[in-house]
C-alpha positions as CSV (number, residue, x, y, z in Angstrom):
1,X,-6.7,-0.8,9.7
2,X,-6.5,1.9,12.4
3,X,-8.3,5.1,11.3
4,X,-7.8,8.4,13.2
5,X,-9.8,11.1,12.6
6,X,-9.4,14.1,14.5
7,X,-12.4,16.4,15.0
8,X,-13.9,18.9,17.3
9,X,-16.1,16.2,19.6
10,X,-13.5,13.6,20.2
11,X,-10.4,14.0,22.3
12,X,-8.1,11.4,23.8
13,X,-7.6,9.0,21.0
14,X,-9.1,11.2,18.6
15,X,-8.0,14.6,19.7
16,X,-9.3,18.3,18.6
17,X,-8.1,19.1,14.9
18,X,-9.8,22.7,15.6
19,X,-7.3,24.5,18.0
20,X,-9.0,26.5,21.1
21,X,-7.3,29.7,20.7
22,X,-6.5,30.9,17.0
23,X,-3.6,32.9,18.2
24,X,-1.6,29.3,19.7
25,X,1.4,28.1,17.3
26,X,1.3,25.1,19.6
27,X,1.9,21.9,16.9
28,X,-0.9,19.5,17.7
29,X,0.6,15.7,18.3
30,X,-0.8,12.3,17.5
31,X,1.1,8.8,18.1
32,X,-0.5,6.0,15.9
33,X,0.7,2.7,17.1
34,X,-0.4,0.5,13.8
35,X,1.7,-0.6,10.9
36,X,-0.9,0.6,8.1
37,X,-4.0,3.1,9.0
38,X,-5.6,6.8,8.1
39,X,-5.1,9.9,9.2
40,X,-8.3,12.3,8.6
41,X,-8.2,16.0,9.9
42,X,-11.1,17.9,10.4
43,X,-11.1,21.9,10.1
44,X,-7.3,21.7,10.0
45,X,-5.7,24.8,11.6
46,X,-2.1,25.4,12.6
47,X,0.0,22.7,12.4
48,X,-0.5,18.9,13.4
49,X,2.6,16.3,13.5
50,X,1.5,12.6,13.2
51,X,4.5,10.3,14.9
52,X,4.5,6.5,13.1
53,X,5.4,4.3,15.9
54,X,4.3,0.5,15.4
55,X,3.4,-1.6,18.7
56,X,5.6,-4.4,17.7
57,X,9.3,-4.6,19.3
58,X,10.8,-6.9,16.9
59,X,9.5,-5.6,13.5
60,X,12.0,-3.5,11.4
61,X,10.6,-1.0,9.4
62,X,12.6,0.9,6.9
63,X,10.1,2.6,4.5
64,X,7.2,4.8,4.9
65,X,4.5,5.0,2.5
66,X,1.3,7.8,2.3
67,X,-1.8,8.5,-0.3
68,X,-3.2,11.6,0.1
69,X,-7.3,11.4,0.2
70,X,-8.7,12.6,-2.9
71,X,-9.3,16.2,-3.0
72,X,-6.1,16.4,-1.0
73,X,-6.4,20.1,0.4
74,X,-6.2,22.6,3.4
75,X,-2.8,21.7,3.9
76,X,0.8,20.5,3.2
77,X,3.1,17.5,4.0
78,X,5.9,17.0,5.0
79,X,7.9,14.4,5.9
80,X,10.2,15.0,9.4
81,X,13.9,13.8,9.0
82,X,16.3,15.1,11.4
83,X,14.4,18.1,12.5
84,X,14.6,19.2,9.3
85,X,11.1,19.0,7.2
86,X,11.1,18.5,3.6
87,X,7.9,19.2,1.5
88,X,5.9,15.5,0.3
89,X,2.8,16.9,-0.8
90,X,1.4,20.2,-2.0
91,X,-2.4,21.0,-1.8
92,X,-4.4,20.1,-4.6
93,X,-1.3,17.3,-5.4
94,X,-2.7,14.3,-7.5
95,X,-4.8,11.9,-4.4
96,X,-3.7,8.9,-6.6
97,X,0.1,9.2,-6.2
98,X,1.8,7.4,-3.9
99,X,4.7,9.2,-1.7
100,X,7.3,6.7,0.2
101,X,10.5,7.5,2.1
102,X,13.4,5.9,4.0
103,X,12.7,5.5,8.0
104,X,15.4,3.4,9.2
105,X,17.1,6.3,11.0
106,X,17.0,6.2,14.4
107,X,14.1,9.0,15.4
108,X,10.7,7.6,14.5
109,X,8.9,8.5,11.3
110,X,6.9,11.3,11.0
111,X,4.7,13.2,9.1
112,X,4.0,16.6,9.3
113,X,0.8,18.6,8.3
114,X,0.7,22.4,7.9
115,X,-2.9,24.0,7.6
116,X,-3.2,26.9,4.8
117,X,-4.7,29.7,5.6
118,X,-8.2,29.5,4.5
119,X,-11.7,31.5,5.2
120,X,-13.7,28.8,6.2
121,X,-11.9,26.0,7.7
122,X,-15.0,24.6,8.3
123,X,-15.6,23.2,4.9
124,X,-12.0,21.5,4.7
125,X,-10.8,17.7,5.5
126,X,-7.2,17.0,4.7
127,X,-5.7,13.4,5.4
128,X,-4.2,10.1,4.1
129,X,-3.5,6.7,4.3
130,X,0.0,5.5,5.4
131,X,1.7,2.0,5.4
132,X,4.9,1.3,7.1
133,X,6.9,-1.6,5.3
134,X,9.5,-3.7,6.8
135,X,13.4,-4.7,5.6
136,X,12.1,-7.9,4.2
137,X,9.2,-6.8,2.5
138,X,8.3,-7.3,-1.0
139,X,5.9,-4.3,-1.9
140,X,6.0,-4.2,-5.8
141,X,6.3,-0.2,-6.3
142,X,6.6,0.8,-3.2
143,X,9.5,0.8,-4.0
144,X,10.1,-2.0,-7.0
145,X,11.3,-5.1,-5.8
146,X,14.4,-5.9,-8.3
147,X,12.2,-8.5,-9.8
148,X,9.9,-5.6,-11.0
149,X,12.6,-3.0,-11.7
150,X,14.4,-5.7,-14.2
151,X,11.1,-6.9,-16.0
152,X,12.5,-10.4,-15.6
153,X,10.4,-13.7,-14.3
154,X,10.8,-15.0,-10.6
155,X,13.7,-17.5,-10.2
156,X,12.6,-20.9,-8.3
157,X,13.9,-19.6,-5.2
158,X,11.3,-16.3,-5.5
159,X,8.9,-18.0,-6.7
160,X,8.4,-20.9,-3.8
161,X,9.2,-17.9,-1.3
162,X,6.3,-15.7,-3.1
163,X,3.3,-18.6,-2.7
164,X,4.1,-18.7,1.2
165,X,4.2,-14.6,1.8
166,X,2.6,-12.9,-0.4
167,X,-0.4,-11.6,0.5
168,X,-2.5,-12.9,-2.4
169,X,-2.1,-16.0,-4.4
170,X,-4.5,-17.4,-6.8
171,X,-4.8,-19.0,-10.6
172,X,-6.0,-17.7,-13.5
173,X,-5.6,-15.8,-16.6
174,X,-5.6,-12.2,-18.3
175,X,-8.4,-11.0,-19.6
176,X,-7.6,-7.4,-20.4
177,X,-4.6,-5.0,-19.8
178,X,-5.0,-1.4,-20.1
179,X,-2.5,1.8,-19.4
180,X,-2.0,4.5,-18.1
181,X,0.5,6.6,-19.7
182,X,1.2,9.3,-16.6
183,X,1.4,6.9,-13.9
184,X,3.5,4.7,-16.0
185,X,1.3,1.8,-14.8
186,X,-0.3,-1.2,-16.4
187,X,-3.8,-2.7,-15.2
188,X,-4.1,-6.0,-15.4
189,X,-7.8,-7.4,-15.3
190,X,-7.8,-11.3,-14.3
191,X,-10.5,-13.8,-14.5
192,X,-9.8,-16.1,-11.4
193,X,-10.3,-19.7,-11.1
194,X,-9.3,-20.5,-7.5
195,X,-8.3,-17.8,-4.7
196,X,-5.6,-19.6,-2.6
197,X,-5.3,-16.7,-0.5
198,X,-6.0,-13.0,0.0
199,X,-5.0,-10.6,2.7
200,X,-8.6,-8.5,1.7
201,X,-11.1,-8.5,-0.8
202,X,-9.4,-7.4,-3.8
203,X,-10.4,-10.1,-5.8
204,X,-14.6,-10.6,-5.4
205,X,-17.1,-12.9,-7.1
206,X,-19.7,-11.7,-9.6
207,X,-23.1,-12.2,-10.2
208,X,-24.3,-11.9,-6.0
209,X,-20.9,-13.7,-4.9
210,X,-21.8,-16.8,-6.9
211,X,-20.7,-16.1,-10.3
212,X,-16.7,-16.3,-11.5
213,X,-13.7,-15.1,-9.3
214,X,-12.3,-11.2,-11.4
215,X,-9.9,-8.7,-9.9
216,X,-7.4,-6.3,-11.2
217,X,-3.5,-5.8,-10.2
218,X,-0.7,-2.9,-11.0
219,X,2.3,-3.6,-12.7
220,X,5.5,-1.3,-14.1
221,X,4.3,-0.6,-17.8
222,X,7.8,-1.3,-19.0
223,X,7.2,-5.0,-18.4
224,X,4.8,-5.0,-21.1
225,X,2.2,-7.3,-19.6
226,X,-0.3,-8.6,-22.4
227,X,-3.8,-10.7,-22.3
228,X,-3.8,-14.2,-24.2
229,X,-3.8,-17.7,-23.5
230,X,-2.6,-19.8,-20.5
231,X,-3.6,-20.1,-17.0
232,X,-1.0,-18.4,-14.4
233,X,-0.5,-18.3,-10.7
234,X,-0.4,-14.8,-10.0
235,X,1.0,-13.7,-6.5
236,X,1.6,-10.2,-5.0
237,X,1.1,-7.5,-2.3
238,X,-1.7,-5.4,-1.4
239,X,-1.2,-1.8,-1.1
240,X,-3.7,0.9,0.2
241,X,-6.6,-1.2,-1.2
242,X,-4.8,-2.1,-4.7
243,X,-3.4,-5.4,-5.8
244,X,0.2,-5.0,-6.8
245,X,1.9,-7.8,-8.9
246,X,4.5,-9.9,-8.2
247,X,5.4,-13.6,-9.6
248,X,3.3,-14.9,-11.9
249,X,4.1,-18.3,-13.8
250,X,2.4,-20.5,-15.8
251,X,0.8,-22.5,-13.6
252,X,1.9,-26.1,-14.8
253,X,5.7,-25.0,-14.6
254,X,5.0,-24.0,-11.0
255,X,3.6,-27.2,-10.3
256,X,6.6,-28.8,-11.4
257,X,9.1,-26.2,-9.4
258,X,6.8,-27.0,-6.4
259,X,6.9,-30.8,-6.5
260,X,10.5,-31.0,-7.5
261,X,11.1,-28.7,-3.7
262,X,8.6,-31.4,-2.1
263,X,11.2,-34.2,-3.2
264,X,14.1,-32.4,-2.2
265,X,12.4,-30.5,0.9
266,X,13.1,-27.4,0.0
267,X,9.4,-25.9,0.0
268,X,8.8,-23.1,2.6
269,X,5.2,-24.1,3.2
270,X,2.7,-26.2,2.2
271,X,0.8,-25.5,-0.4
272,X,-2.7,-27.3,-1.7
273,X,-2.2,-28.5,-5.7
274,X,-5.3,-29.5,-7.7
């Protein structure tokens, strides 16, 4: 993940957040060239504009996603559509919300930060995380893929699509589900059996990495997720360090939609059965 943090001792790819003469309205710039990264400013003061523009000529991006650092403050977001800026995030705005907008137009994303006028700028650090998501992605929440918005289980075709991109797959089962009524989210606690794969560490071993697989993913709370029996294969995306569910079948009627696409060649990828 690319991290800029802009400061007073760093220029060139981590220019000055502390403008030289108080008096400039000069907008400070920044071009970050990753797909996912932070953005930390130092002493902010004036104005800084942070342009989203990936290094990769073929991907597609059509939605931009930001959290705010805890403690979000010193300054305001906005996002930059058209010349036109329209307010994202307020200081002191909740650090664990998540703020996404459409970027398929064709002037490259950004995101602009306005310093507020404070005594002693030398106590403030404003910043965020951003991920940029492409046409095909499947982000649960960011925004809900139809499979989330509807509450319904994956069809075959999902689900066989899901074990070859998502970026976690693994089987186990629910050990706890808890809520949170103003996010309108559901956390799912899993105990883990096998890890198939993982884009990160989201799901870590106990006990001084020997004990049992456990991990935690998001869900919509209207799906009304609940812990009991059975073992599932639970597949997702990862999102600014959070595990976001997607499919998640029983594990024995996966089996049997994966061998019946083995018979027939329909499966995507290969995938390693018990």
């Amino acid at each position: 993940m690319q991290v800029t943090r802009l400061d007073t001792n760093i220029v060139c790819s981590r220019p000055s957040g502390l403008l030289r003469d108080p008096q400039s309205r000069v907008v400070q710039q920044v071009r970050l060239r990753c797909t996912e990264g932070a953005v930390e400013w130092m002493y902010p003061s004036q104005a800084l504009r942070v342009v989203l523009e990936p290094n990769l000529s073929s991907a597609r991006h059509s939605t931009v996603c930001i959290k705010p650092f805890g403690g979000f403050g010193g300054a305001s977001a906005y996002i930059e559509r058209a010349g036109q800026l329209h307010l994202l995030v307020t200081e002191g705005g909740r650090p664990e919300q998540v703020y996404c907008f459409r970027a398929d137009g064709p002037q490259k994303p950004a995101i602009f930060l306005q310093a507020t006028l404070q005594r002693d700028i030398g106590r403030r650090t404003v910043g965020f995380r951003y991920e940029l998501l492409s046409n095909g992605s499947t982000a649960p929440g960011f925004p809900p893929t139809m499979v989330q918005a509807e509450c319904r289980p994956c069809n075959d075709t999902e689900l066989l699509l899901a074990v070859c991109s998502s970026d976690f797959v693994v089987r186990g089962s629910i050990s706890d589900v808890s809520h949170d009524s103003r996010r309108q989210m559901s956390l799912v606690e899993v105990s883990v059996e096998r890890v198939f794969r993982q884009r990160s560490s989201v799901f870590e071993r106990q006990t001084g990495g020997e004990g049992p697989w456990r991990g935690r993913m998001l869900t919509l709370r209207r799906c009304r997720v609940k812990a009991g029996g059975g073992h599932f294969l639970f597949t997702g995306a990862e999102h600014f360090g959070e595990a976001w569910l997607g499919c998640a079948p029983r594990y024995t009627d996966f089996v049997s939609v994966y061998r019946a696409a083995l018979r027939t060649g329909q499966n995507h990828c290969e995938f390693a059965l018990d």
